[in-house]
C-alpha beads as a LAMMPS data file, in Angstrom:
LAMMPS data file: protein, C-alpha beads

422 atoms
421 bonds

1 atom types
1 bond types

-500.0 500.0 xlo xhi
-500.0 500.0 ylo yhi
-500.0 500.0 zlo zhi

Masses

1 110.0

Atoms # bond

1 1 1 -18.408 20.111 4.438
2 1 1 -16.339 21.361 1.903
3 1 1 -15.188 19.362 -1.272
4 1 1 -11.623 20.036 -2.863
5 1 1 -9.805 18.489 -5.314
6 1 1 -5.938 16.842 -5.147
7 1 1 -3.271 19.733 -5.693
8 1 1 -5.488 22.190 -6.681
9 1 1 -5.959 25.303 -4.673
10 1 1 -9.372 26.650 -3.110
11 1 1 -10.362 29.901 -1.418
12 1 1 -12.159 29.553 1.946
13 1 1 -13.739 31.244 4.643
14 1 1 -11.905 29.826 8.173
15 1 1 -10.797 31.443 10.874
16 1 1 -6.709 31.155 11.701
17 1 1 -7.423 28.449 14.574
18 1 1 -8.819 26.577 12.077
19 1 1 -6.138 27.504 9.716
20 1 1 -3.437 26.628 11.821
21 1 1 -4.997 23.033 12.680
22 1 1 -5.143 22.076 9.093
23 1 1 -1.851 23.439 8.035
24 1 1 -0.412 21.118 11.254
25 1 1 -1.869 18.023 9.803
26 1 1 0.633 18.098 6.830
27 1 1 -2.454 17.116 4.457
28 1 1 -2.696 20.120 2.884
29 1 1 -0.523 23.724 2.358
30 1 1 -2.799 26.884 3.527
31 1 1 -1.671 30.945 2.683
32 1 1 -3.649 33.718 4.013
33 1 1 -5.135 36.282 1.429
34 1 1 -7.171 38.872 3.815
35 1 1 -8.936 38.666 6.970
36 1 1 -10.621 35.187 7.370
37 1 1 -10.040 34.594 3.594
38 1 1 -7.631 31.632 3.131
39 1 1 -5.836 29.585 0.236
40 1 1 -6.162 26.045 0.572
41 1 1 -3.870 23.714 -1.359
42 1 1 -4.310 20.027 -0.970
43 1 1 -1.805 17.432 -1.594
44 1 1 -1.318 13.964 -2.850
45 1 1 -3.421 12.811 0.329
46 1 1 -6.802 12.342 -0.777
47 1 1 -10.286 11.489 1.534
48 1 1 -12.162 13.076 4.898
49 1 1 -9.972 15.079 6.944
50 1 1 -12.112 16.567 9.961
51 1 1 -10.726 18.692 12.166
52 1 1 -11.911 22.257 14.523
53 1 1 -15.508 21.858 13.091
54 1 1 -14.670 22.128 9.672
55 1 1 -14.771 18.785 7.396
56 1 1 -12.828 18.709 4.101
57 1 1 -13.225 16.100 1.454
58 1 1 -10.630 15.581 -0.955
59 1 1 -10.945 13.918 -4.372
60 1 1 -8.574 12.584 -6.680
61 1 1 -8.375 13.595 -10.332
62 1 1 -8.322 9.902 -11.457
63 1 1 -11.377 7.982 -12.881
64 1 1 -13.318 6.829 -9.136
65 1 1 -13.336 3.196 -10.163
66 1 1 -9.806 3.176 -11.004
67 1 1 -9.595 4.616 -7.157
68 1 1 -10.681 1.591 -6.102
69 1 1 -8.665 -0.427 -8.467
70 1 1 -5.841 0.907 -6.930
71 1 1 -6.992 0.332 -3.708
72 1 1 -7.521 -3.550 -4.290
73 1 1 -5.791 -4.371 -7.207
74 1 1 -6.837 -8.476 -8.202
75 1 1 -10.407 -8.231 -7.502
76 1 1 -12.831 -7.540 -10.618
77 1 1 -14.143 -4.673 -11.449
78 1 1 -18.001 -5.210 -10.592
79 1 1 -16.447 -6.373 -6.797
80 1 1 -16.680 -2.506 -6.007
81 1 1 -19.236 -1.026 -8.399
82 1 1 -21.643 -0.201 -5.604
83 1 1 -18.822 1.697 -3.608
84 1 1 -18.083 3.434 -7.171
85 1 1 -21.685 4.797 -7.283
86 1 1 -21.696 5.653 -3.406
87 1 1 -18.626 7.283 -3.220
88 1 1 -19.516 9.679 -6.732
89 1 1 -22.962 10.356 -5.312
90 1 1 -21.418 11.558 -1.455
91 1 1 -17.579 12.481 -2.369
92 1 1 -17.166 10.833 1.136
93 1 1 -14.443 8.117 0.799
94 1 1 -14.905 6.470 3.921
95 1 1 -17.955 4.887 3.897
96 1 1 -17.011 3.374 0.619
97 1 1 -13.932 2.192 1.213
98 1 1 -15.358 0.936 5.068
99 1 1 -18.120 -0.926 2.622
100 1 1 -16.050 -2.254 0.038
101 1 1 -13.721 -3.901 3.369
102 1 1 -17.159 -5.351 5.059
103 1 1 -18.216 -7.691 1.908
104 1 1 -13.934 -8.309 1.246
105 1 1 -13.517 -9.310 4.652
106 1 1 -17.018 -11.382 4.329
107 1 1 -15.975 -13.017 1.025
108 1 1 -12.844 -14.308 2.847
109 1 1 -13.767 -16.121 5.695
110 1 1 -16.780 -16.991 3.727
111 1 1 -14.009 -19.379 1.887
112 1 1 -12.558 -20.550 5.353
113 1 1 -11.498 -18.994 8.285
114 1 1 -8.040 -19.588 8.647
115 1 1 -6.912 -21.837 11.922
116 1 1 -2.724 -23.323 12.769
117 1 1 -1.628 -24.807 15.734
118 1 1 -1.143 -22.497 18.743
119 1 1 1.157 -23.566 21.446
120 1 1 -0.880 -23.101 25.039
121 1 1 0.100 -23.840 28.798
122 1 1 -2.545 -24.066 30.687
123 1 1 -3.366 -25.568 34.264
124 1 1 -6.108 -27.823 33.308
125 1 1 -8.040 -30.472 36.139
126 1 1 -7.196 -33.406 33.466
127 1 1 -3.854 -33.922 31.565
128 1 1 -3.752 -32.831 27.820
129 1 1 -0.954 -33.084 25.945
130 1 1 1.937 -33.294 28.199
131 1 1 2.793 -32.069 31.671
132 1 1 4.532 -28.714 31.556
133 1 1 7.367 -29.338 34.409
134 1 1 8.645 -25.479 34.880
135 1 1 4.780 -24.978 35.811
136 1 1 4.291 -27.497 37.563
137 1 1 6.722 -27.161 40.188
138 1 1 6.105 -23.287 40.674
139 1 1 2.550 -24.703 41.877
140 1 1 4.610 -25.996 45.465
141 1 1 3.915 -29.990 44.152
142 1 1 0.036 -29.791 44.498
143 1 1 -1.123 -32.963 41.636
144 1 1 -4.088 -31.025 40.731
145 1 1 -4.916 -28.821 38.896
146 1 1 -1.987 -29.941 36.468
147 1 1 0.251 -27.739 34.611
148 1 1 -0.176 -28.820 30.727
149 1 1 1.187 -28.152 27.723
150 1 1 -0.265 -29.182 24.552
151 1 1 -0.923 -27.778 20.647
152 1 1 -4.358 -26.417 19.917
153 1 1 -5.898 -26.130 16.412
154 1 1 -6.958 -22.507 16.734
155 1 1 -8.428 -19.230 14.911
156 1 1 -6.002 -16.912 16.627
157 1 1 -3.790 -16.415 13.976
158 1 1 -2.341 -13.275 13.157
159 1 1 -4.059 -13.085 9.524
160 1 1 -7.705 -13.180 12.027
161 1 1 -5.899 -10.519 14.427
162 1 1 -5.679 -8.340 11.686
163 1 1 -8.606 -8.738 10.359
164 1 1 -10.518 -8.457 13.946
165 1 1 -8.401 -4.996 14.865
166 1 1 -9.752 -3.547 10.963
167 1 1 -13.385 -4.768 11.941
168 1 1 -13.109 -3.104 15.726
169 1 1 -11.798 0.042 14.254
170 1 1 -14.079 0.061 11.128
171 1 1 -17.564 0.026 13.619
172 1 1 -16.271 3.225 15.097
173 1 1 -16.931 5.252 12.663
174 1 1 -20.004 6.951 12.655
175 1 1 -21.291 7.164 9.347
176 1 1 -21.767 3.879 8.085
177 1 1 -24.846 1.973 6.336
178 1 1 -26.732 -0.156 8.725
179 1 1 -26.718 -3.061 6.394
180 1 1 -22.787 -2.833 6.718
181 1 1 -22.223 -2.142 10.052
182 1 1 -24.723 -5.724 10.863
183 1 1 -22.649 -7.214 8.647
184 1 1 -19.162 -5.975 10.691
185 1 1 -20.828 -7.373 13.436
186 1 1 -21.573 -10.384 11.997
187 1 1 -17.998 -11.041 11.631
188 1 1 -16.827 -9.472 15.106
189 1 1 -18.723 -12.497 16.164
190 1 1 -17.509 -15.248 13.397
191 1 1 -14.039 -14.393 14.952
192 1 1 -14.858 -14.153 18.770
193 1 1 -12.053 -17.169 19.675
194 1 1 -9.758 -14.231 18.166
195 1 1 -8.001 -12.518 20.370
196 1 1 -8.324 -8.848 20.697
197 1 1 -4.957 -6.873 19.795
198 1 1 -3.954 -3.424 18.452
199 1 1 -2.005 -4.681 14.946
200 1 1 0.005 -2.346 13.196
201 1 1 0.248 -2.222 9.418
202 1 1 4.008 -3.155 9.658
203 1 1 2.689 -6.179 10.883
204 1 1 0.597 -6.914 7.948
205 1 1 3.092 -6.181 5.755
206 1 1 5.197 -9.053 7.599
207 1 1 2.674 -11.641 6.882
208 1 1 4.207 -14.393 3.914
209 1 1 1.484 -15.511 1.501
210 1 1 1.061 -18.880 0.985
211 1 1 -1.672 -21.309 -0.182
212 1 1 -3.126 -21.683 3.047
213 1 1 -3.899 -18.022 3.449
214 1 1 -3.746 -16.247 -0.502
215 1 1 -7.592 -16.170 -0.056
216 1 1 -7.104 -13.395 2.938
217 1 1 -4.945 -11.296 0.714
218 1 1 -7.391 -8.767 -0.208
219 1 1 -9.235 -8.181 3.162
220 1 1 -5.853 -7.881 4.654
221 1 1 -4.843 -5.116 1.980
222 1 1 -7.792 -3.356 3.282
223 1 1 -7.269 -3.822 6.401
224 1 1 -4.101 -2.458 6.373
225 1 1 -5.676 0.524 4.547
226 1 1 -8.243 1.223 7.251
227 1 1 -5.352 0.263 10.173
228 1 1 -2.902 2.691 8.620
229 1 1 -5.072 5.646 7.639
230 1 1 -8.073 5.786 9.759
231 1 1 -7.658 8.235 12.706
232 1 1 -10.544 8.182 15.288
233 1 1 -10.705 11.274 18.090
234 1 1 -12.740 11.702 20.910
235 1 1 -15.038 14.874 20.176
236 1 1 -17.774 16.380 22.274
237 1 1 -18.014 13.275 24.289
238 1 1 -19.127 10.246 23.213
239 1 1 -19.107 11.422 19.501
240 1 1 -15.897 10.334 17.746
241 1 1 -14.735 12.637 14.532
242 1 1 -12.929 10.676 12.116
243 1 1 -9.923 11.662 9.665
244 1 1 -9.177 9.169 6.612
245 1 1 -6.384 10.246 4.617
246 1 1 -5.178 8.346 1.749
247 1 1 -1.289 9.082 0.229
248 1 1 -1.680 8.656 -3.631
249 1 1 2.009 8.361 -4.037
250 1 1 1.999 5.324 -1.811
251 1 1 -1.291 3.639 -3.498
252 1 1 0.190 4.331 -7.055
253 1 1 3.338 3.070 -6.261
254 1 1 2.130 0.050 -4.214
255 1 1 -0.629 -0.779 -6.935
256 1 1 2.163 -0.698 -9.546
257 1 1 4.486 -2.606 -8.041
258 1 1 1.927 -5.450 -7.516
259 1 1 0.639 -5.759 -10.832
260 1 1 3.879 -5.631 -12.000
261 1 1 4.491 -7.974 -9.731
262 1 1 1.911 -10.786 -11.519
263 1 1 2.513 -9.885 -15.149
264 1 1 6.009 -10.801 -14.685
265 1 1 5.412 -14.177 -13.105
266 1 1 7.461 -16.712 -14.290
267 1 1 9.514 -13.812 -16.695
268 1 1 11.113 -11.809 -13.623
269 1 1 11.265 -11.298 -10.100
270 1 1 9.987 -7.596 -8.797
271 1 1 11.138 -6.001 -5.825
272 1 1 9.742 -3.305 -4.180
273 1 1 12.478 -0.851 -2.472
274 1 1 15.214 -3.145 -2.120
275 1 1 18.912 -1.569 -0.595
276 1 1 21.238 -0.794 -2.725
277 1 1 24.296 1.388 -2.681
278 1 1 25.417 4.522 -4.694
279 1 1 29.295 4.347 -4.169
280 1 1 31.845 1.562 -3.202
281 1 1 31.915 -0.021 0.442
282 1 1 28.182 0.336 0.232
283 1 1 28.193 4.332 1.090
284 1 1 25.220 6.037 0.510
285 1 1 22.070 3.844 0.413
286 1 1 19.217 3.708 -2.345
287 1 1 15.982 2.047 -2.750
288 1 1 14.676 2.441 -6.048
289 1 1 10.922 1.447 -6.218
290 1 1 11.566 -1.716 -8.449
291 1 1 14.205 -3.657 -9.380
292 1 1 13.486 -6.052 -11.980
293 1 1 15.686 -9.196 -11.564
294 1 1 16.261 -12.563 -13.222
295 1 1 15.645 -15.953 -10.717
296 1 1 19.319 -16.271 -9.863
297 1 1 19.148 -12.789 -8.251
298 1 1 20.911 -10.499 -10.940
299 1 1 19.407 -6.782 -11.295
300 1 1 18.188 -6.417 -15.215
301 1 1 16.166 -3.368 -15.239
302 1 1 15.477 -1.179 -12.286
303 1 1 12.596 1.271 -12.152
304 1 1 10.931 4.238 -10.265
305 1 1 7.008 5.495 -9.785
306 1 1 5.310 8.875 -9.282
307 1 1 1.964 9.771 -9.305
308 1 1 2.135 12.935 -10.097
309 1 1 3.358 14.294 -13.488
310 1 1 2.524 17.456 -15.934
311 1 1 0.261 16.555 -18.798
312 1 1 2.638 16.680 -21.641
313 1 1 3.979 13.244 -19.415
314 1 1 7.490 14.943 -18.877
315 1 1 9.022 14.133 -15.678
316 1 1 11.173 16.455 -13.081
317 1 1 14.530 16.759 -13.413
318 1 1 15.507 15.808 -10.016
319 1 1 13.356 12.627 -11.195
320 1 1 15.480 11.467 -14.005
321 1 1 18.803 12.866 -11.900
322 1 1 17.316 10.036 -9.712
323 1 1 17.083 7.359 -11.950
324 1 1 20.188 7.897 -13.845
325 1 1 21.992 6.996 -10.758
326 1 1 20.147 3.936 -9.887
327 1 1 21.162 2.371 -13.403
328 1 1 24.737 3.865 -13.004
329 1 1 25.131 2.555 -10.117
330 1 1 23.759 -0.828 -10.898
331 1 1 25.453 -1.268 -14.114
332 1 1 22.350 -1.061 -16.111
333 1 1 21.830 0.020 -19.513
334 1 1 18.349 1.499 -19.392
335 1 1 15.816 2.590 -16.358
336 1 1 11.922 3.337 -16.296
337 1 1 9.762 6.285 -15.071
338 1 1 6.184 5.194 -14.268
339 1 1 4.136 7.968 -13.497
340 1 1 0.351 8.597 -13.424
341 1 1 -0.238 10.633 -16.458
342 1 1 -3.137 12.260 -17.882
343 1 1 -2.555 11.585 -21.760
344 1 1 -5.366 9.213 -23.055
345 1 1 -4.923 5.803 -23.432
346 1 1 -1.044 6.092 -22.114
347 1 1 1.999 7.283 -23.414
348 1 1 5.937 6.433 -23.203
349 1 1 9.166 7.921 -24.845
350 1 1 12.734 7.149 -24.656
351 1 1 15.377 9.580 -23.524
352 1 1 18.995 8.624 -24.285
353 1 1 21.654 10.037 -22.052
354 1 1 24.048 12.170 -23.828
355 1 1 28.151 10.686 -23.943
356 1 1 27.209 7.116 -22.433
357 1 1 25.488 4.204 -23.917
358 1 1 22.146 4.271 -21.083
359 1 1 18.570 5.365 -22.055
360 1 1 15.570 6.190 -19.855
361 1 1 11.937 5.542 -20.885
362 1 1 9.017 7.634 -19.298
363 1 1 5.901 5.604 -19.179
364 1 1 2.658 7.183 -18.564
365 1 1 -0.386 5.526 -17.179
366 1 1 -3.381 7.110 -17.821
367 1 1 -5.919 6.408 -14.514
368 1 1 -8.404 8.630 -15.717
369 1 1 -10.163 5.903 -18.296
370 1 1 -11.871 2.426 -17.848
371 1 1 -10.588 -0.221 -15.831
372 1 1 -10.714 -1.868 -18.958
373 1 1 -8.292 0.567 -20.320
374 1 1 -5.971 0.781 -17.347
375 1 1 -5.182 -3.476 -17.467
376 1 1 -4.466 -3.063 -20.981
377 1 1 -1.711 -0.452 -20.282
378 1 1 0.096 -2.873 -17.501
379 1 1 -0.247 -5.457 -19.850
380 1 1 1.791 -3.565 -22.523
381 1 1 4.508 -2.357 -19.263
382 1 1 4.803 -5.474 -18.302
383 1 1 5.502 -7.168 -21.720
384 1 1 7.914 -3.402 -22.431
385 1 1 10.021 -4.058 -18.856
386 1 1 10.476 -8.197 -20.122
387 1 1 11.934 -6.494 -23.558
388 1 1 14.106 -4.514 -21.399
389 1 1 15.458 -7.269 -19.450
390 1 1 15.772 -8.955 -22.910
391 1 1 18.224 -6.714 -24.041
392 1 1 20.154 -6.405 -20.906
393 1 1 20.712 -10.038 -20.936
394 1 1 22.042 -10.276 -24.478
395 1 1 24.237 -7.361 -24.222
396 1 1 26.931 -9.155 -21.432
397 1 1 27.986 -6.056 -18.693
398 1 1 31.687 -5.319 -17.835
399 1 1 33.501 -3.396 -15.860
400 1 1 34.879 -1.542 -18.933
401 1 1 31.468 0.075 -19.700
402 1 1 31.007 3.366 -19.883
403 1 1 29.698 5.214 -16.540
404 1 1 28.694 8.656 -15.786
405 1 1 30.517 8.759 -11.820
406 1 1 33.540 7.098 -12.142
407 1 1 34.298 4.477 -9.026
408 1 1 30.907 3.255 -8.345
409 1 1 30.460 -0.056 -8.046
410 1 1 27.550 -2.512 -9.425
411 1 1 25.517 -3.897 -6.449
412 1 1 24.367 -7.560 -7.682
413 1 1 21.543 -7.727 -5.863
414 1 1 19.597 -6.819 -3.293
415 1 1 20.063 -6.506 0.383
416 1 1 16.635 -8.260 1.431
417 1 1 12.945 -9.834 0.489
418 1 1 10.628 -7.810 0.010
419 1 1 7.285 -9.424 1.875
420 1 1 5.008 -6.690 1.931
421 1 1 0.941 -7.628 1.650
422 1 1 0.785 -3.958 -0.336

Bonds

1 1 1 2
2 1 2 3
3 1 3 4
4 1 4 5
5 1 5 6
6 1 6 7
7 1 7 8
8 1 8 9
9 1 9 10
10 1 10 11
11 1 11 12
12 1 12 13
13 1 13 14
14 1 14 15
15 1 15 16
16 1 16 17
17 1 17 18
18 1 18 19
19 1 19 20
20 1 20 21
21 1 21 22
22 1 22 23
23 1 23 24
24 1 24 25
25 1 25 26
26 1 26 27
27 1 27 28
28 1 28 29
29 1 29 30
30 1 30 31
31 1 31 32
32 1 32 33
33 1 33 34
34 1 34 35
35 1 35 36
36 1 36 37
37 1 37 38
38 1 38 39
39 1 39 40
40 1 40 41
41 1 41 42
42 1 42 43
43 1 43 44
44 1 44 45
45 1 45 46
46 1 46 47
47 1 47 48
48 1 48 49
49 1 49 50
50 1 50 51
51 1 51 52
52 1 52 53
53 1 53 54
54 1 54 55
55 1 55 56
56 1 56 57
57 1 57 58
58 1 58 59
59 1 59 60
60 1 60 61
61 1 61 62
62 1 62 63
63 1 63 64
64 1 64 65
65 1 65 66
66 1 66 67
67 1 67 68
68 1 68 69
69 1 69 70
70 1 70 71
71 1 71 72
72 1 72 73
73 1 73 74
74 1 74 75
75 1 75 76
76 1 76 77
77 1 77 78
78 1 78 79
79 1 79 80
80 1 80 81
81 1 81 82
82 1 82 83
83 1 83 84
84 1 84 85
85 1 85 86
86 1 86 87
87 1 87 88
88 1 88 89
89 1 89 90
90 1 90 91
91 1 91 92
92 1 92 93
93 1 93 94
94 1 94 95
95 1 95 96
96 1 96 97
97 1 97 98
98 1 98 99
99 1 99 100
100 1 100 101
101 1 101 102
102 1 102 103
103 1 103 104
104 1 104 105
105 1 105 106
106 1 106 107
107 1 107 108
108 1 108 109
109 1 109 110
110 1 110 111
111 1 111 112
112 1 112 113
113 1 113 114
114 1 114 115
115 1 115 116
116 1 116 117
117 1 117 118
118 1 118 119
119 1 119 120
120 1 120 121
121 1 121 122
122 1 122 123
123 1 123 124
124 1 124 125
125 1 125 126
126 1 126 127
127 1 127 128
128 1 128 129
129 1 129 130
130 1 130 131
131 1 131 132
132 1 132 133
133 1 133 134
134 1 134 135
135 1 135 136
136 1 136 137
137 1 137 138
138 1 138 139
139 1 139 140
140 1 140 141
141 1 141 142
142 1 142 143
143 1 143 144
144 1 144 145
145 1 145 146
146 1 146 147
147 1 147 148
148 1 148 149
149 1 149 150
150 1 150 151
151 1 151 152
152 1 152 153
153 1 153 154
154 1 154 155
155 1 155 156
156 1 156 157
157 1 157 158
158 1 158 159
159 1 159 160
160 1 160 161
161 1 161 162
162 1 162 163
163 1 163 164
164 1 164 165
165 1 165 166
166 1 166 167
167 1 167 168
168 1 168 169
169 1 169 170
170 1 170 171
171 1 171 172
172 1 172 173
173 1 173 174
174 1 174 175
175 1 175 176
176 1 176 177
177 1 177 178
178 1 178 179
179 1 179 180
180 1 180 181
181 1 181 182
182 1 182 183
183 1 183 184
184 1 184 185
185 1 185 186
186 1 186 187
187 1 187 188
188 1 188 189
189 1 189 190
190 1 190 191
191 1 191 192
192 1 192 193
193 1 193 194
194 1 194 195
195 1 195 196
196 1 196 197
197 1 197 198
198 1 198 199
199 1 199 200
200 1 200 201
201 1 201 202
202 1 202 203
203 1 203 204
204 1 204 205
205 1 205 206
206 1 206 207
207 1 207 208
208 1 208 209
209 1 209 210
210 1 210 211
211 1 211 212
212 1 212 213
213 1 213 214
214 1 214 215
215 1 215 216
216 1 216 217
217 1 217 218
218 1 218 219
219 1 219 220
220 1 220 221
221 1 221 222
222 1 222 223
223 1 223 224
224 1 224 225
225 1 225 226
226 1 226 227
227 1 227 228
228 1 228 229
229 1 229 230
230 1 230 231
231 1 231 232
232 1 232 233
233 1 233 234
234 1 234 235
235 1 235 236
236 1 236 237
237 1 237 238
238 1 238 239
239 1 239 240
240 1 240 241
241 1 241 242
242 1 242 243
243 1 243 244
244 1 244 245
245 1 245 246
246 1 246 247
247 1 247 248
248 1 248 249
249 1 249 250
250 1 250 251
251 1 251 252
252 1 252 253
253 1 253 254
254 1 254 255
255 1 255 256
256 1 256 257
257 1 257 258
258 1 258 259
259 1 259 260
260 1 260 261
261 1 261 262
262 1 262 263
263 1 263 264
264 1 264 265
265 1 265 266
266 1 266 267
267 1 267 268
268 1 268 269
269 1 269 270
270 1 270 271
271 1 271 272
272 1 272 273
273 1 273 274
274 1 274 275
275 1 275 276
276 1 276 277
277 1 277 278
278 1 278 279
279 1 279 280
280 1 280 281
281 1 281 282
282 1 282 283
283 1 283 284
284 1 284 285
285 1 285 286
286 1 286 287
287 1 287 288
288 1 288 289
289 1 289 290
290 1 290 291
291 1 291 292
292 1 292 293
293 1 293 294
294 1 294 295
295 1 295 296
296 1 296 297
297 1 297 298
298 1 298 299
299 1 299 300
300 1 300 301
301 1 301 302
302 1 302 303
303 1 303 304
304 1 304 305
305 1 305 306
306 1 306 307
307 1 307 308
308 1 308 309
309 1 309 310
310 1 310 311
311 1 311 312
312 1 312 313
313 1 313 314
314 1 314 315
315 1 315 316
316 1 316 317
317 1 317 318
318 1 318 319
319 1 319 320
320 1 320 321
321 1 321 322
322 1 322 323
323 1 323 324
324 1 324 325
325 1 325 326
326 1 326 327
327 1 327 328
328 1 328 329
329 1 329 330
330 1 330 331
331 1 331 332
332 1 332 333
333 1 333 334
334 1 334 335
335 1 335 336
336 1 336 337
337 1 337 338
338 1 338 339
339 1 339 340
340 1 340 341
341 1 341 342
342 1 342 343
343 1 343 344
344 1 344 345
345 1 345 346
346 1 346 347
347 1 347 348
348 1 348 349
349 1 349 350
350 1 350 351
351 1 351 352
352 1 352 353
353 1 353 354
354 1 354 355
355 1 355 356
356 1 356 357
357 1 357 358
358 1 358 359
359 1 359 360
360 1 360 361
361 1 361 362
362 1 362 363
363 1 363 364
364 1 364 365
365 1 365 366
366 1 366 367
367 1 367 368
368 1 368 369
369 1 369 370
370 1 370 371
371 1 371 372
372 1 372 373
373 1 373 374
374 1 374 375
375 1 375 376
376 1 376 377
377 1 377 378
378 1 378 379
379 1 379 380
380 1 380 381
381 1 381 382
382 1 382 383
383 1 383 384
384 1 384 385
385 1 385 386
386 1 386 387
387 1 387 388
388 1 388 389
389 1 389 390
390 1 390 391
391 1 391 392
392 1 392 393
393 1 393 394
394 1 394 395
395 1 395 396
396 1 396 397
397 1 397 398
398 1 398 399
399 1 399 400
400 1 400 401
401 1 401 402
402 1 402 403
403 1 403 404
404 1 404 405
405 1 405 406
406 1 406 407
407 1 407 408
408 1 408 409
409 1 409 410
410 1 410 411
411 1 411 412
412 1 412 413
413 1 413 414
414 1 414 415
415 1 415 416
416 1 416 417
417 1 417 418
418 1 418 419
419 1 419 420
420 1 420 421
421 1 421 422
């Protein structure tokens, strides 16, 4: 087992089989230096990544409690302190994260499992609900048993689908407590009138929140987690190796999106990736990661996140290249970078653009603190990206302002909801 650390290069001794498997995974870059010697750069994918007999667990650089911040965000802090302390005393991500799921999923359906009306046809000895004709007559006119139709008050809902496939998929890994694989099992069985079905994270991210089911919303983050990133293969038999590979860019941008998300509730409406279009008759589509808009629809501030940035919290070029055109575009005086920096407490700064009347602003979040620390940072974006929006609405837009690519048009909103769980 070897223990590396998010973009930062290792030497190790593997032979070029092995080499060659783990440069095919896409998890990490590899360049020979002599013999067996190799370099082995990891990415932004952090976690367990097993494969030809070697085992290789990556670590982020952030603080491991803000790990699982982002990988929950709304639960407190002392929800996950045991994984914290398991996962910094094994480096081993999985069994933490497979943990942290086990009392989520058991704190959910400890508050109700959630049940709707399911439409069934059945052919039943007694009528319930009403006969179902089209079945009934492919039966050659026998009276019994009788083709019904009727509405029944049920647990197989898709929320308990998803949950069920996470739990089936979560007791095949290998290395898990006992305490927490009993209590998997314990609710494999609480959800036995469930039926069994291979659910894709797209399908999570389909599910629409509502009051009925906003107490499954952080199992079914996890879920989606364990669904999306947990890869089981059959090894020597009956002993499964497991691979669980976690992309920081997608966790930071999710996490930042959501929190967003709530400290604008009631100021703005977020959206996460919505269409938009570059250049007139809607030619060359963009998503920006956020789009910060008013209730009626209209765009006031649009915004972008990366996790990784240098320490001095100065972005790529090609980054604000990027944003400069999704506030062109859009008519907007003023974007935002949001990146994961590694400057203490946070840091911003305001870039305006040269011969036009736009400005970007670089926000930094620093991940490497207390949770403590890392709320009161999204507190102060959220309350800078309502400012922003402030002084887009007082300042009216026209078609006379000043633009950097003459002939692009303003798209007023976007294309579609966005209804992702994470």
């Amino acid at each position: 087992m070897v223990v590396l650390s998010e973009y930062s290069p290792a030497e190790l001794d593997i032979t070029r089989r092995q080499a060659e498997a783990l440069q095919r995974t896409g998890f990490v870059a590899l360049s020979p230096i002599a013999g067996d010697r190799w370099r082995v750069t990891p990415s932004s994918f952090v976690g367990s990544l097993v494969m030809e007999d070697i085992e290789l667990l990556i670590r982020p650089k952030i603080n491991p409690e803000n790990l699982f911040l982002l990988l929950e965000p709304g639960l407190p802090p002392h929800a996950w302190r045991r994984e914290t302390f398991d996962y910094g005393s094994s480096s081993d991500l999985l069994p933490s994260v497979i943990s942290f799921f086990a009392r989520t999923v058991e704190t959910s359906l400890g508050r109700g499992i959630i049940r709707s009306y399911e439409s069934r046809r059945e052919e039943l000895v007694a009528l319930r609900g009403r006969v179902d004709y089209s079945g009934q007559f492919r039966m050659g006119g026998t009276l019994s048993p009788v083709a019904c139709a009727f509405d029944e008050f049920s647990q197989n809902t898709v929320e308990n689908r998803a949950l069920k496939s996470a739990i089936r998929k979560a007791l095949r890994v290998p290395r898990i407590a006992h305490d927490v694989r009993r209590l998997l099992m314990h609710q494999l069985a609480a959800l036995e009138n469930v039926d069994d079905a291979s659910i894709s994270a797209e399908v999570i991210d389909s599910i629409s929140l509502n009051r009925l089911n906003r107490h499954y919303e952080p199992a079914l983050r996890l879920s989606r987690l364990i669904l999306a990133n947990l890869t089981l293969t059959d090894a020597h038999g009956s002993t499964e190796a497991q691979s669980f590979m976690v992309d920081m860019n997608d966790l930071f941008q999710r996490f930042v999106t959501e929190r967003l998300r709530r400290a604008l509730r009631g100021r703005a409406v977020v959206k996460g990736e919505p269409t938009h279009h570059l250049g007139v008759g809607r030619q060359i589509p963009m998503q920006p990661d956020l789009v910060f808009s008013t209730a009626d629809g209209t765009p006031r501030c649009v915004g972008d996140v990366k996790y990784k940035i240098a320490t001095d919290a100065r972005a790529r070029n090609q980054d604000y290249y990027q944003l400069l055109a999704y506030v062109t575009s859009m008519g907007l005086p003023e974007g935002m970078l949001i990146y994961c920096g590694a400057e203490p407490g946070g840091s911003h700064r305001t870039i305006p653009i040269r011969n036009t009347d736009k400005k970007l602003t670089v926000h930094a979040l620093d991940l490497t603190g207390s949770t403590a620390e890392v709320e009161r940072q999204l507190k102060v974006l959220g309350d800078e990206v309502a400012a922003a929006m402030s002084r887009t609405r007082a300042r009216p837009m026209t078609s006379t302002s000043k633009s950097l690519f003459p002939g692009i048009q303003t798209a007023p909103r976007a294309d579609g909801p966005d209804r992702r769980i994470m």
